[in-house]
N, C-alpha and C positions, 0 to 999 in steps of 0.2 A: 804628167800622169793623166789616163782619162781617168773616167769616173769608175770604171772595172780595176782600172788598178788602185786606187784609193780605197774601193770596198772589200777587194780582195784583203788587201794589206791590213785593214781596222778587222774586218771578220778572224784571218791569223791569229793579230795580235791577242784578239779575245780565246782563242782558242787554246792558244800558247799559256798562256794567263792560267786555264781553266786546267788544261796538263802539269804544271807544277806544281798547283795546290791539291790537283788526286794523286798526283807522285806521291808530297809531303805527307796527307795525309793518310794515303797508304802505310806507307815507313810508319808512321807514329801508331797507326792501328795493330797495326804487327807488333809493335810493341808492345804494348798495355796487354795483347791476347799472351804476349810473352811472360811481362811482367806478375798478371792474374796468376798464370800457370805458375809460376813458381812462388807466390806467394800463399795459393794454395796447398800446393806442397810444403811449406812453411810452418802452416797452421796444423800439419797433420805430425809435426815433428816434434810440434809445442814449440816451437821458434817463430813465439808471438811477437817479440819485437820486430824481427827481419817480418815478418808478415804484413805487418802494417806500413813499415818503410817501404816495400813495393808498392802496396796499395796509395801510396801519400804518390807516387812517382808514376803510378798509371792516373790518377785520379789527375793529376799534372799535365799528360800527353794526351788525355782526352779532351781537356780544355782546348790546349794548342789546337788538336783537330777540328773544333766549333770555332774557334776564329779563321784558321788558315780557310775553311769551305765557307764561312759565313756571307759571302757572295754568290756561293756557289752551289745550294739547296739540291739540286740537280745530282750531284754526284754525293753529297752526304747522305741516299739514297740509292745509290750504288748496290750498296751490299755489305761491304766488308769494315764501315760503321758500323752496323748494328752487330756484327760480328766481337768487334770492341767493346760494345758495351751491356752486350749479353756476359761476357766472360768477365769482364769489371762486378755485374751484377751479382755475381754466382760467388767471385771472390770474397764481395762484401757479405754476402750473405751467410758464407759459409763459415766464415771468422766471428759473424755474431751469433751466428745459433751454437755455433760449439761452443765458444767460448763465455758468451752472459745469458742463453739462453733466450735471443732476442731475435725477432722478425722483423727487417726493414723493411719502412714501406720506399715505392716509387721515389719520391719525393727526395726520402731519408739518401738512398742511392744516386739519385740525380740522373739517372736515363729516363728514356725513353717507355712507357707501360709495358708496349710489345716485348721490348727488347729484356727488361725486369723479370716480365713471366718466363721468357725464353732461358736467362737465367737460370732460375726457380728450380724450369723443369731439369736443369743438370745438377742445381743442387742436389739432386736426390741420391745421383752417381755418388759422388764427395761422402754425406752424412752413412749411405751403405759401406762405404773403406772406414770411416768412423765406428760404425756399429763393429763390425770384423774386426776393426782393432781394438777394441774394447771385451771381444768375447775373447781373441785372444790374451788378452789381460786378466782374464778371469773377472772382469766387470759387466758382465751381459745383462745384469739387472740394471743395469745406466744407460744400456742401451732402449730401454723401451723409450724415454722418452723422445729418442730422435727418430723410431721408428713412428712415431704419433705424428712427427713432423712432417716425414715422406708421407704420409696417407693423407695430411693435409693440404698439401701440396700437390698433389695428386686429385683432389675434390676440386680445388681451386683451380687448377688448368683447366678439367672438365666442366668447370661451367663458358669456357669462352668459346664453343660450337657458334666457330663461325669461318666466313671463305680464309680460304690462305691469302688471299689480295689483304685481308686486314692484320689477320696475326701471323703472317710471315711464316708457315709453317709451325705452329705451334702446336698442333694437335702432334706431331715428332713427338714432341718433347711429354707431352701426356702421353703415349705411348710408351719414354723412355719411363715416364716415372711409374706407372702402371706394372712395369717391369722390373723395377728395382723395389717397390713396396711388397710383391707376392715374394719374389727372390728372397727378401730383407728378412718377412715375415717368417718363413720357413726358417732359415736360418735359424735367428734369434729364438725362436721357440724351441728348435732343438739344442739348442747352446741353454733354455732356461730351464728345458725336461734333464736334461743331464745335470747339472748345477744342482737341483732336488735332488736326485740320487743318490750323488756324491755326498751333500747333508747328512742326509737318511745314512747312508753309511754308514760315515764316520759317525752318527749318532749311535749306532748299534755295536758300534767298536769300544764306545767310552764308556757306555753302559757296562754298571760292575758285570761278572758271572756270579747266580746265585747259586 
């Protein structure tokens, strides 16, 4: 062999290498985006066990995806990682704020910051089908608290004015939640103006006639 084909042949091999671990981790990233999504749906059915058994099974394939690239930094920056663990984010988050009331931080989640707010900001989508399903429950006074949430969430993305090169298009997602808080708010207010009335009402019903 000269020395072009000995470099040719070791440069392949490396490449080759580097192609089945973005394969792999491709496939597992689809996953977990799969996983989340229906775990979220889950959470919105009160089918909080299955909800957390998805979560235990992406939180599972996100690992794998950190070892399979863990050579391979290069392509774990690709894209459609942080696409995984934006929608991991969102899952866990949306399972604890509905259900104990609770905000995870970073950490609590285990991604990436970027990736976490990126989350965040689709939480807001999720807890607005929450509110809706709660007015139509005739529980729209339980709604304000998750409406507090999206406005906080909402503050919170707007303070990271800064280029896309750092937060990966985030200001999107301030955008999206800016969107779903004025949307949310209208709503809810007019699900809590009606709610009075119907009171008042029926208060004026039960009252004897004198």
């Amino acid at each position: 062999m000269t020395i072009f084909e000995n470099l040719s042949k070791s440069l392949l091999d490396g490449f080759d290498c580097k192609d089945r671990a973005r394969e792999e981790a491709y496939r597992l990233s689809r996953m977990v985006i799969r996983l989340c999504s229906s775990s979220i749906r889950s959470v919105h059915r009160n089918d909080l066990a299955q909800a957390e058994k998805l979560m235990s099974e992406a939180a599972n394939d996100l690992e794998r995806i950190r070892v399979v690239l863990s050579d391979h930094q290069d392509v774990r920056y690709a894209g459609f990682v942080d696409g995984a663990e934006q929608e991991y984010a969102e899952a866990r988050c949306v399972y604890s704020i509905t259900t104990s009331r609770q905000i995870l931080t970073p950490d609590e989640v285990g991604v990436e910051t970027v990736n976490y707010l990126a989350g965040l900001g689709d939480v807001t989508g999720e807890l607005r089908r929450h509110i809706l399903d709660l007015i139509r429950a005739g529980r729209a006074a339980e709604g304000e608290y998750f409406l507090s949430v999206i406005e906080e969430i909402y503050y919170l993305l707007m303070l990271f004015d800064y280029p896309d090169a750092i937060t990966r298009g985030l200001r999107r997602k301030s955008d999206l939640a800016r969107s779903m808080l004025e949307r949310t708010r209208g709503d809810l207010t007019n699900a809590l103006e009606l709610a009075k009335m119907q009171d008042a009402l029926c208060s004026c019903r039960e009252q004897p006639e004198k």
